[in-house]
N, C-alpha and C positions, 0 to 999 in steps of 0.2 A: 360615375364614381368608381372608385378604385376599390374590388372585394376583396379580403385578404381570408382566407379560412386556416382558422388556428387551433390545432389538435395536438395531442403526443400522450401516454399513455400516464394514469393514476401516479399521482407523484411526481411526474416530472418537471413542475415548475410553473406549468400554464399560466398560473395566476401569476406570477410576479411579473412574464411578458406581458399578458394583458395591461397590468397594470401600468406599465411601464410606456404601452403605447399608446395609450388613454391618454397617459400624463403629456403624452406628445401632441397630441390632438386627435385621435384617432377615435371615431365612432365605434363604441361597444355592443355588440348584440352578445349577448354572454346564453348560451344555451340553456347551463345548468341554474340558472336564475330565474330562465321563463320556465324551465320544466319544473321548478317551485311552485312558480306564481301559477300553472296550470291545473295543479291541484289544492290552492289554498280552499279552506271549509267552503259548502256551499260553493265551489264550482261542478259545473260538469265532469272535468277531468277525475277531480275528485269519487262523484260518484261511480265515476266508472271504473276505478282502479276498486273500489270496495266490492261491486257485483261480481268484480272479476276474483278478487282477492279472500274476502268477506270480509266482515264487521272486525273483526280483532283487527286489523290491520290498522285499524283507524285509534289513537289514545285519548284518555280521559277527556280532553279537554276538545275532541272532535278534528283534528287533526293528523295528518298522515303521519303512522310511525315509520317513522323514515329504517331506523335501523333493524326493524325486524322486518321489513320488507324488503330490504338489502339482504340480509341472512337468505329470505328465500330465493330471490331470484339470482344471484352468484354461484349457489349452490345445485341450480333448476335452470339449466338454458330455453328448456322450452318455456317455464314463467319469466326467462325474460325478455322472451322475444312476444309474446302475450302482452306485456308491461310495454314494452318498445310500442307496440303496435296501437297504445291509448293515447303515448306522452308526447310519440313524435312528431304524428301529425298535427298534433298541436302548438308544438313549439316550433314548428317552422309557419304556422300560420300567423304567428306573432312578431316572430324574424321577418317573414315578409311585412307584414304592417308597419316593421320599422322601418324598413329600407325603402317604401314609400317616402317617409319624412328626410329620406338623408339627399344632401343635395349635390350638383355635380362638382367635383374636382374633391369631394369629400374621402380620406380614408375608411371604410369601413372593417373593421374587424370582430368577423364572428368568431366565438371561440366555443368547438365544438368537438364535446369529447372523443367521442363516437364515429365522428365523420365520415374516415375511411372505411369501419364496420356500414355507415350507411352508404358509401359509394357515392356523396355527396362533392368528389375534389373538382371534376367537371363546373361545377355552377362557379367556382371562385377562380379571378384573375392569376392569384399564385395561392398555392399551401403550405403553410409554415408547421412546422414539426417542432417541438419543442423535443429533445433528448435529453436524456441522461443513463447511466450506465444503471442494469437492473439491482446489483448490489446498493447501489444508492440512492434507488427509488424504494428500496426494501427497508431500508438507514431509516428514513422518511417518513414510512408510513407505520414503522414501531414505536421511534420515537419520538415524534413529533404528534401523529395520528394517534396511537394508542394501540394499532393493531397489534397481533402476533403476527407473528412472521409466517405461520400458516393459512392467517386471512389474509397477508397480502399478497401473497402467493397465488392465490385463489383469484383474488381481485385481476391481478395483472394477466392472469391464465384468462378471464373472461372477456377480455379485450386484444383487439388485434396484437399480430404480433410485430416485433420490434422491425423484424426488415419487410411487415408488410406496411406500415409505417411510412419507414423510409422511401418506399418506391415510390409513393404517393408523394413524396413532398417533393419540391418544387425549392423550396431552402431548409436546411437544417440547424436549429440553432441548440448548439452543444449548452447544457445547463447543467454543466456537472463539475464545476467553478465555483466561485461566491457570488453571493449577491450581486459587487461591482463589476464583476467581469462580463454576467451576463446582462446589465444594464449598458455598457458598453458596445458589446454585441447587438442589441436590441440599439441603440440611440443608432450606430454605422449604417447600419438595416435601414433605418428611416432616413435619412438623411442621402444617403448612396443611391436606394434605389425604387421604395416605394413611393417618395417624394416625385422622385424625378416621372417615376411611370405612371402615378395621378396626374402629371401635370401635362405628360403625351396625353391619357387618353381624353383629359379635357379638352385638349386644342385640338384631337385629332390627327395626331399624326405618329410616325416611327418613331422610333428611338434615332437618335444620330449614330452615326459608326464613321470610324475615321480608320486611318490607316492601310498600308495596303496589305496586299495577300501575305498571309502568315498562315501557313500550316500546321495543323498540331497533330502532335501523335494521336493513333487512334482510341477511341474513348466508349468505352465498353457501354458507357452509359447513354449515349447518345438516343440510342433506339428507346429507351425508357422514357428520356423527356422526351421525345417526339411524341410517345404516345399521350403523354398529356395534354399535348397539346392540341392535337386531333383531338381528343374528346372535348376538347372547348369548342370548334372549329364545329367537329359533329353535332354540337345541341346546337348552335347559333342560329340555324334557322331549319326548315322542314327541304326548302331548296338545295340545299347540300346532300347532294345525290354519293354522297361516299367522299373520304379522303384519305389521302395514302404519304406514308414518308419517302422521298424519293434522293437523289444526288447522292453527293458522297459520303456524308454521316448516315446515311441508309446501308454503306456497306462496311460489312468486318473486315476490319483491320487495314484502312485503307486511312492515311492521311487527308487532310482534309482541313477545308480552310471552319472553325465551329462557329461556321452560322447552318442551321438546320434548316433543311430544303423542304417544304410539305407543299402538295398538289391538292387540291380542291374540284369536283366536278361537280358540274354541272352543268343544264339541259340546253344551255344557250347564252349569248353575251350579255343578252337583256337580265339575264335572271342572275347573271353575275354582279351585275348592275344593282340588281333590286338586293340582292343578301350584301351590300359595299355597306351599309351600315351599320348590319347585324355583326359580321365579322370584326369592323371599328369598335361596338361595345366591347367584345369577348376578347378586345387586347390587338388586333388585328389592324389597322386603320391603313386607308387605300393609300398607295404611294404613288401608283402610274395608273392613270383609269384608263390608257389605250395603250399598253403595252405589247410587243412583238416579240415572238422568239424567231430567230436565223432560221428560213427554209432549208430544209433537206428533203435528200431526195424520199420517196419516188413524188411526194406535191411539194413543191416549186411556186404553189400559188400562195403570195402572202397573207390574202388576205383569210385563209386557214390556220392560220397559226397567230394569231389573235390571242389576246388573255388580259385579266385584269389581278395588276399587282398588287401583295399588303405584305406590310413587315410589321414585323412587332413590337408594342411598344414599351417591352419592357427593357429595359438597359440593363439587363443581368440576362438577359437568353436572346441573343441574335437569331431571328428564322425568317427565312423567307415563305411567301404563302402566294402559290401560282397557282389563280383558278382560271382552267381551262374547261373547253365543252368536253363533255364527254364522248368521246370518239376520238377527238379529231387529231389529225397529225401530231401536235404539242404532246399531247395528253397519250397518246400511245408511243412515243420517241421516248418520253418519261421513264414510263415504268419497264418499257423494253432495255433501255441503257442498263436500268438499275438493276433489272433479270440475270444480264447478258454478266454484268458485272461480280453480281453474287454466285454464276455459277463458270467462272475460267478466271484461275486464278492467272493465269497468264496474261488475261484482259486486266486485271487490276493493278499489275506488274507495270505490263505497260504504262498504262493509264496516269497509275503513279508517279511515272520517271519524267512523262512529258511534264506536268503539273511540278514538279517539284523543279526541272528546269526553266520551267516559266514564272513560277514564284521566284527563284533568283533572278532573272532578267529583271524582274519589276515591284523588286525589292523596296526599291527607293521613292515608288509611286506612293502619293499621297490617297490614292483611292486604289478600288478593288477593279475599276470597270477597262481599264486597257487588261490586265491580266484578263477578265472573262472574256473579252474581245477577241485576243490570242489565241483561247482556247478553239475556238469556232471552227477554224479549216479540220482541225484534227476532229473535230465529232463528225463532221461530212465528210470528209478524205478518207480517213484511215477509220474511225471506229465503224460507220454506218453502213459498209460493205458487211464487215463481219460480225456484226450484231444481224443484221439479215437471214445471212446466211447461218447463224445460229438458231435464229427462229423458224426457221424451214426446217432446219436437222432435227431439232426438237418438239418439233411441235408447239409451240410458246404459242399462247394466246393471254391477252390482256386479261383482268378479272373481270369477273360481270358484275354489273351494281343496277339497280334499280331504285324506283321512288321508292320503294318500300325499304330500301335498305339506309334513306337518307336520316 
């Protein structure tokens, strides 16, 4: 199934996406629904927010006072990380129970306020952010809500902030429109890309890409989605001995073709083998199971440079995913190019001018692979002398990763 995790702060619209993709066909796990149902009378959850709380918290009629318990913990971070600490593991023990019943090639969208406060973006295929600008989440929650503008103030202040947010998502969808506008926004969204990316990862496979080498200016952001990506990559199995972002969207300010290049290690081919499926759920699905990078020197022996490929299947973020052993010639060529490149801007210069003459020569190609074919004599000719010799002058040594750090 295809996860979708849906957040963005008090006021900014959540529910009318939710809704909106519901109506599409989209499986809802709604957070703030089970953290209700966790404390209806007569549950546990219940009893534990009162021990924790006491008795007044609770109203006439035996029921959690929602709003005076709101009052205190908004105004009390450490009661509401007390509160966090009863409702949350609870209501993901429900989300899971759901996502048991959901079936493959199913949309599912959890929608969870909190999320990035919980560090939850890893577990979901992508993360949707709902926005809107804070004056108009303030509009929102006076007039509509009832609040003053110094409870929502509050409110908003007790929840992540707006660009830590953003960094988390994965898409942002602007809700600071009318209603139709962002219906429309939301219907594009399904139809464009979470359709198409349930339906890779049911059959198992990449996304397609078409076209040839196009370069784009460099993109500040690049390093941010890589790291999201890595952290899907990193929970996907125990076998994943480290990963790292590598190529040309690994360096600043360096044109490049935006599919994003991420390395994968670990302890051997078989064990690459064995995480080929883990990687496939988490968005990843194998493309070459005996794939080869071009010997260079000083090992010359092919069959050291081995690896197993995945790309991704989602058709809004092109990345390539090369799990190599760790050690081995592939796997330190990687990170030492990307070293070599992040510190001589001269190297980048270079680097650049061949790449952007080769991107013109094969301009007209319908694929990307004579272009990276091209590139080959120049990574053994001309860079692999002087990234050597760079690593001797410097003292450059690969990072250390161990099991412990997978």
């Amino acid at each position: 199934m295809l996860k979708i995790g849906l957040t963005g702060g008090i006021a900014s619209g959540k529910s009318l996406v939710s809704a909106r993709l519901t109506e599409l066909g989209a499986v809802l796990i709604d957070a703030d629904a089970l953290a209700r149902e966790v404390v209806e009378p007569g549950t546990p959850g219940l009893a534990r927010v009162v021990a924790e709380f006491g008795e007044d918290i609770v109203d006439a009629d035996g029921r959690l006072d929602r709003a005076r318990l709101g009052a205190i913990v908004f105004a009390e971070p450490d009661r509401r990380e007390a509160l966090n600490a009863i409702i949350h593991p609870r209501v993901r023990e429900k989300a899971a129970a759901m996502l048991v019943t959901a079936r493959p090639g199913d949309i599912v969208v959890q929608d969870i306020p909190l999320l990035v406060e919980a560090g939850q973006g890893s577990s979901f295929h992508l993360v949707l952010v709902v926005d809107a600008p804070d004056e108009e989440r303030i509009r929102r929650m006076t007039e509509i809500r009832g609040m003053t503008v110094e409870d929502a103030v509050s409110r908003m202040a007790a929840q992540a902030g707006r660009d830590e947010r953003l960094a988390a998502a994965d898409i942002v969808l602007d809700n600071s429109g009318s209603v139709e506008d962002v219906t429309a926004l939301v219907d594009t969204l399904w139809e464009d890309r979470f359709q198409p990316f349930a339906r890779n990862l049911a059959a198992g496979r990449p996304a397609p890409r078409a076209g040839g080498p196009v370069l784009s200016a460099p993109n500040p952001n690049w390093p941010v989605q890589a790291e999201r990506l890595l952290a899907r990559i990193r929970r996907a199995s125990p076998e994943v001995l480290g990963a790292d972002h590598i190529g040309s969207t690994s360096v600043q300010g360096l044109r490049a073709k935006d599919i994003i290049d991420l390395q994968v290690n670990v302890s051997s081919l078989e064990a690459a083998d064995r995480i080929a499926e883990a990687l496939g759920e988490a968005g990843f699905p194998l493309r070459e199971a005996s794939a080869r990078d071009t010997p260079k020197p000083p090992d010359l022996d092919p069959s050291a440079w081995q690896k197993r490929f995945h790309c991704n299947a989602d058709p809004g973020r092109a990345a390539n995913v090369h799990v190599r052993v760790l050690g081995s010639p592939g796997w330190r060529y990687a990170l030492l190019f990307r070293d070599w490149l992040r510190a001589n801007p001269d190297a980048v210069r270079m680097y650049a001018d061949m790449k952007q003459a080769l991107a013109a020569l094969h301009a007209g190609d319908p694929r990307t692979l004579a272009y990276a074919e091209a590139k080959e004599p120049w990574f053994t000719e001309v860079a692999w002398p002087l990234m050597d010799a760079w690593a001797g002058s410097s003292g450059w040594q690969p990072p250390s990763y161990s099991v412990a750090q997978g």
